[in-house]
Every structure is written in C-alpha cells, then in structure tokens.
N, C-alpha and C positions, 0 to 999 in steps of 0.2 A: 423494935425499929429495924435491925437487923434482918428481921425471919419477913419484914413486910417488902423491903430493900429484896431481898432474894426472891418471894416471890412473884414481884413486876419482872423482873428479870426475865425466871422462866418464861411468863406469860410473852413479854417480848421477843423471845429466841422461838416460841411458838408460832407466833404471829409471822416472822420473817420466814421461816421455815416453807410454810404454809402457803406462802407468795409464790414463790419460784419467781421463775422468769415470768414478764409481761406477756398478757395472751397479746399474737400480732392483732394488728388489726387491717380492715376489707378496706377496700376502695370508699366505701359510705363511713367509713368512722365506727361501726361496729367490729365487735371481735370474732377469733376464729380461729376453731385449733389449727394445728400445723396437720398436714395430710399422715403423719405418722402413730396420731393421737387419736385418728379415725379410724373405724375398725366396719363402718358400712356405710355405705349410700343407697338411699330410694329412686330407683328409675321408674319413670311411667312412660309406657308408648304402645304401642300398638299388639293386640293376640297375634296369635297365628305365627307365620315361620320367621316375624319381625321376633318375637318373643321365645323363641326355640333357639334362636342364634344367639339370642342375650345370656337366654338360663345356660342353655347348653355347651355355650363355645366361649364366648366371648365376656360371661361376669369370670367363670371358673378361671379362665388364663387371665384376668386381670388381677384377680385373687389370687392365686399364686404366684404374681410376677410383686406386687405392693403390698399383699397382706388386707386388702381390703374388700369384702363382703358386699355383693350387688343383690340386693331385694330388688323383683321387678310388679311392678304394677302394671296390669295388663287392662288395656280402653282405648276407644277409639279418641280418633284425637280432639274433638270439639268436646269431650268429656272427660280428657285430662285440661284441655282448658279452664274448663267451669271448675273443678278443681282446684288446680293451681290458683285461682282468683279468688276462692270461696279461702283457703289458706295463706292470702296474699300476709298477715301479719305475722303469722305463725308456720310457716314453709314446712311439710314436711317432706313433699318430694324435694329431690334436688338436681338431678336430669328429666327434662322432658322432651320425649321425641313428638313433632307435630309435624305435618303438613303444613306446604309452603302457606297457606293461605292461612293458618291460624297462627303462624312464627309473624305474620304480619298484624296480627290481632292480638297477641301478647306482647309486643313489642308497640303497639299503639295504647295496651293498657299499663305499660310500665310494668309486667310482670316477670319479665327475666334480662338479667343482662350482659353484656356487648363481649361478643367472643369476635377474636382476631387474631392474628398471627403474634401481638404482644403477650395475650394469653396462654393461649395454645398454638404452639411452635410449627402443629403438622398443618395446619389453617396454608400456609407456604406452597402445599404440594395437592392442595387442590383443585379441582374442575371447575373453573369457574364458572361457565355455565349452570351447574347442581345449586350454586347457591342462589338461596330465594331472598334474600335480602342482607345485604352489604352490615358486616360488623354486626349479624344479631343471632346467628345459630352454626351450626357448624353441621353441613350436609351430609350424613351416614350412608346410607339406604339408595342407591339412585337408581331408577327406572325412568320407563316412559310408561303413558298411558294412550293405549292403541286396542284396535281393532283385532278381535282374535276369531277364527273359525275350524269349524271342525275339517279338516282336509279330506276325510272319506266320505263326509257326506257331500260335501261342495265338489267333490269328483263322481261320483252316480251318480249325479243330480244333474251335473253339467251345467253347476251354477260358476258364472266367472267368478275370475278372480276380483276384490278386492281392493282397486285403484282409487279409492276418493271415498272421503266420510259419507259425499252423496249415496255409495254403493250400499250403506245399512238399511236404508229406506228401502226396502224390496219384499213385493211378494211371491218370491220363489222361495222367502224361507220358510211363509207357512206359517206366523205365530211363532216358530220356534226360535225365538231370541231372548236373551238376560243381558237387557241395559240396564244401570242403575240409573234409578231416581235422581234430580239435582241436588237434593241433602246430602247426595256421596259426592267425593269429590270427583271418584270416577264421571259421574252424570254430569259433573257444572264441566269438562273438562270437555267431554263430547259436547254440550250447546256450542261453548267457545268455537270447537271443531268445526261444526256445523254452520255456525257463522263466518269462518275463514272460508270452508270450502263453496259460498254462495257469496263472496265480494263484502262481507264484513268483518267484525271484531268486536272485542267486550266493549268496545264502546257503540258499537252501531250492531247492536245485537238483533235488531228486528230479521233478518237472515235467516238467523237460528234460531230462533222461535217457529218461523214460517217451515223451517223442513225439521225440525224436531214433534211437529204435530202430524207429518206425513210417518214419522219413525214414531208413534205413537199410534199412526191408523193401522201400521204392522206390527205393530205388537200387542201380546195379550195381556202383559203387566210389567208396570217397573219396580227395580227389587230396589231394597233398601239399603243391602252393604253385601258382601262376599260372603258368608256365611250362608247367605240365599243364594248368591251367582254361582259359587261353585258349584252345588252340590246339582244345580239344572243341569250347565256343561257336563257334568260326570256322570248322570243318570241318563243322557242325552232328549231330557226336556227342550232344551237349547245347544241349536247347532252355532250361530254368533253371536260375541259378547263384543263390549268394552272393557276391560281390566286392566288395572296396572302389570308390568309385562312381569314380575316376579310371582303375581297370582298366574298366570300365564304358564311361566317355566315349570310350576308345581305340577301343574293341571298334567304335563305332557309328560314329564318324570313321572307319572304315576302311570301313565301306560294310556292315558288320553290323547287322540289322533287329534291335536289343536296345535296351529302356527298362530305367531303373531304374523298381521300384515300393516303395512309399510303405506297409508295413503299420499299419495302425491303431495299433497299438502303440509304434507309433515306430522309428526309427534311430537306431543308437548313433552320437553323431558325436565324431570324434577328429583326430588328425596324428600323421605324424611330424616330431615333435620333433630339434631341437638339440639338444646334451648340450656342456658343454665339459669333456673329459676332464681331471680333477683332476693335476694335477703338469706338465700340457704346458709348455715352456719360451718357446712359443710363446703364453700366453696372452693379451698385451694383442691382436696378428694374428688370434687365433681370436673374440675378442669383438667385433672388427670385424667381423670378416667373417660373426658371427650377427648382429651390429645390422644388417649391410647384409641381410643373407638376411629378414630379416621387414620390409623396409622398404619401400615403396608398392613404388618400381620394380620390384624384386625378385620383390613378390606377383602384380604384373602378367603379369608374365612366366609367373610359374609356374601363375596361371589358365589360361596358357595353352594348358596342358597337361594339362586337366585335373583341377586341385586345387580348393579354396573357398580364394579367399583368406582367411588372420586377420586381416586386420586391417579395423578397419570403415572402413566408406564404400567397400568395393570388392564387386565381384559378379562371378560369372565371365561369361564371354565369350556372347553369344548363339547362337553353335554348339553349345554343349553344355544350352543352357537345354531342349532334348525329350528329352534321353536322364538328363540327372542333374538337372535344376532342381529347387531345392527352392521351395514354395508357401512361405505363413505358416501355412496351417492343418496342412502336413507335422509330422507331432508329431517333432520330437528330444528321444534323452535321452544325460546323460555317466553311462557306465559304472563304477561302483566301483576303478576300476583298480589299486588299494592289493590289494582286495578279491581281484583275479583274479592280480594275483603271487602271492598266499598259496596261493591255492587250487587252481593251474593243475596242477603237476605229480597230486595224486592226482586232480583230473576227467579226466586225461589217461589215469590208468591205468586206472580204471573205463569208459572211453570202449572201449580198445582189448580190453578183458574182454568190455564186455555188450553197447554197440554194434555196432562192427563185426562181428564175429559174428550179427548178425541183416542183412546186405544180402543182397539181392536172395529174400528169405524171402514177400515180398509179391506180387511179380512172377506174374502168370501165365502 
C-alpha cells in the first residue's frame, strides 16, 4: 500500500511539474506563447526591394534587438491573400503585407485582426493619410503611384512636360509606353486617374474608361506587374510608365534617366500595409515586430530604399529627392479604397472587353 501511496505521488509532482505556468490567452479565448518563447515568425509580402529590406535590414535588426527569427515569404499581394484564406483555420503566416485594396478584402473576410495604437504603441506617430482603413493594418511602405518619364528622351524629342494624367494619351511617344493592366494595382489606380482628370471618380467611372481606350489606341501592350515594366523602362522599350514612385527611385539609382511627374490632379498616395493575420498563435511576436516595422529606426531604413517614411518628422533620403521628391504644392489624394474592393472585379471585366481591345488602334 505504501510503495502504491508513493507512487501517485511521484506521478502527481510530475504532472504539476509539467503545467508550469497557464499559457496567456488572445483576445478570442485561444492561447499563446509569451513573445519570449517565440524564436520565429512567417512574413509574407511583396519580392523585389519590398523583400530586400525585410531579409536584409529590417528581420536581421529585429533578430538581434528580440531574439526572434523573420522567415519571409515573398508574392504578390492578391496571392498572399488566397493564402492567408486557404489557411484561415490553421495560420501559418503571421505578418501579412498587402495593398490598401486587399487590407479591405481581408478584413471584409475576417482574416486578420484590428491593429491600433492599444496594440501597437507606434500606430501614435503615424501619417494618417497612409492608412488605408481605420484599425485594421498598420501602413509600412508609403508611396505614391504616378506618372514617370524618361527625361532625355522627353528632352530631344521636345516632348512637353507632363501636367495631367490626360498627357499619357499621346502620340509623340510612339508605342513606347509600360502601363500596367487593371489586375495590377498600378493600372486600376491610373483608370481612377483617368476618371478624376475628365470630371469623374470610382463611382462615375465612365470617364475613365472613355480616355483609358484613347491610352490603349497608344499603346502597343499592357503589362501585367513590374517584373515586365521595369525591365522595358531599363532596355528603353518604354520611354513612360505608371509605377509606384519606389519602383521609380530604383529605376533612377540605377543609372536610368526617369523622374516621377506630379499631374495637376494629384497622386494617389498609399502603403503597403501590415496586416496581423487573425488566429496566428504567434501573435504577441507578430505585434512586435509591426510596432518595430513602423518605428523611426525601421522607417529609416526603409527610406532607404525607396519608400516615404509614415511616420512624421521623417523624410526620405536626398538621393531620391530628383526622381520621387514630393513639393508642398504636389497635390495628393487617398483613394476610396473601401470603394475599389467593391468595384475592382466588374472594372476589371469591362477593362478586358472594351479596353484592351482597342491598343495599338491609334498608332500609325
């Protein structure tokens, strides 16, 4: 009886052993290590110098500053979406960067959730402008998306300058232009454009349809994402583009004679955003590591590459101030972004009916 007496015992002092302390638990009633007990997080967001900044600058100093370990997953953002959803019960990202118009479509499918200044603290010291929807991502990355040209061709050419989205409609360029398609976001950002600068908007979009078919009779094709755009502008296939002004800054640091220009009408200015994917088990690691991503150092860095920092009292770097500097008198505006998730998929169809179907129609 004795030797049975002793051994519940052990089993007992095993058992309690074994507990420790109670995991905390999340906002939803599920559990979650402490950020201490985390040793990585899964980022997904965008290739290219969005992805150079993460590997190269910004997981390493996050990793040396916490001890925790940034894997990035690199895709465009309508294909970290389907992702993130396709793993809505089983999370294995737990940062997602998206574009304003899919932070409104994950957050309409309940798939990540509500970041705030109660969360993360640097939320405080942001641009409010950059944010694409109130209390649901946290804007990193800011640019604008504008009109860019090669400067030495537009000067032997004696092509003017630049003053109105109306001005990409022209045949002095010859076919040589890389607008993207409306599946990019570049392309649905120029329609919108293009409907402001003729008396409309994403909601009275006939406008921009009607001069997006004249910027289709000039041109010989529309590309499908930056992977194509650039490498036309850099080969000098294409003398003007549409690009976000950070694909821009690259272009010109590289030894490419291209300004961003500034139409009367303004540029749309936006990020990509943070997103903390809803259910990650990883989430007090993942809120760190957006408080750190939008936090001075962080913005610094990523100026430097390119981006507008969000948060104020920074500015970017004076190498990029001749190719993307924006003035005071530069008119910006924020995009209905709510607006263009609703509306994206039928402008999309109509695009590929009556636009494209009219390129190189203008051409002679």
């Amino acid at each position: 009886m004795k030797k049975m007496i002793s051994v519940l015992i052990i089993i007992m002092l095993a058992v309690i052993s074994g507990c420790g302390a109670p995991t905390p638990k999340k906002s939803d009633g599920s559990s979650e290590k402490a950020s201490g007990d985390v040793n990585e997080i899964t980022v997904a967001g965008n290739g290219g110098v969005i992805e150079r900044a993460v590997r190269d600058i910004i997981g390493p100093q996050f990793e040396k500053d916490t001890g925790i370990k940034v894997n990035y997953i690199a895709g465009l953002s309508g294909e970290i979406l389907s992702k993130v959803e396709l793993q809505k019960n089983d999370p294995k990202i737990d940062v997602a960067f998206f574009v304003p118009v899919d932070v409104v479509r994950a957050q309409d499918k309940d798939l990540i959730a509500p970041i705030d200044e109660s969360n993360v603290a640097n939320m405080k010291s942001v641009k409010k402008d950059f944010i694409a929807v109130e209390n649901a991502a946290a804007p990193a990355f800011g640019l604008v998306i504008a009109p860019a040209y090669n400067t030495e061709t537009f000067k032997k050419n004696k092509i003017k300058p630049i003053e109105s989205w109306n001005d990409l409609a022209s045949d002095e360029y010859k076919g040589k232009t890389a607008y993207a398609d409306i599946t990019n976001d570049w392309g649905f950002n120029t329609l919108n454009a293009l409907a402001i600068a003729n008396g409309g908007d994403i909601t009275n979009i006939e406008p921009g349809f009607e001069k997006a078919k004249e910027l289709a009779g000039y041109s010989t094709t529309f590309y499908k994402n930056s992977t194509q755009m650039m490498p036309a502008i850099q080969q000098g296939a294409a003398d003007i583009t549409v690009m976000g002004s950070y694909a821009i800054a690259e272009l010109a640091t590289s030894g490419i004679p291209v300004k961003m220009a500034v139409p009367k009408e303004g540029v749309p200015l936006q990020a990509f955003s943070a997103s903390l994917v809803k259910g990650t088990p990883k989430e007090k690691a993942a809120l760190e590591f957006i408080n750190y991503l939008i936090g001075e150092e962080a913005q610094k860095a990523i100026s430097e590459k390119g981006f507008y920092p969000i948060v104020e009292g920074l500015d970017i770097p004076d190498k990029y101030k001749e190719s993307i500097g924006l003035t005071e008198k530069d008119k910006t505006f924020k995009p209905d972004f709510a607006k263009f998730a609703e509306v994206r998929a039928t402008y999309s169809d109509r695009w590929a009916k009556e636009v494209t179907p009219e390129l190189k129609k203008l051409l002679k």
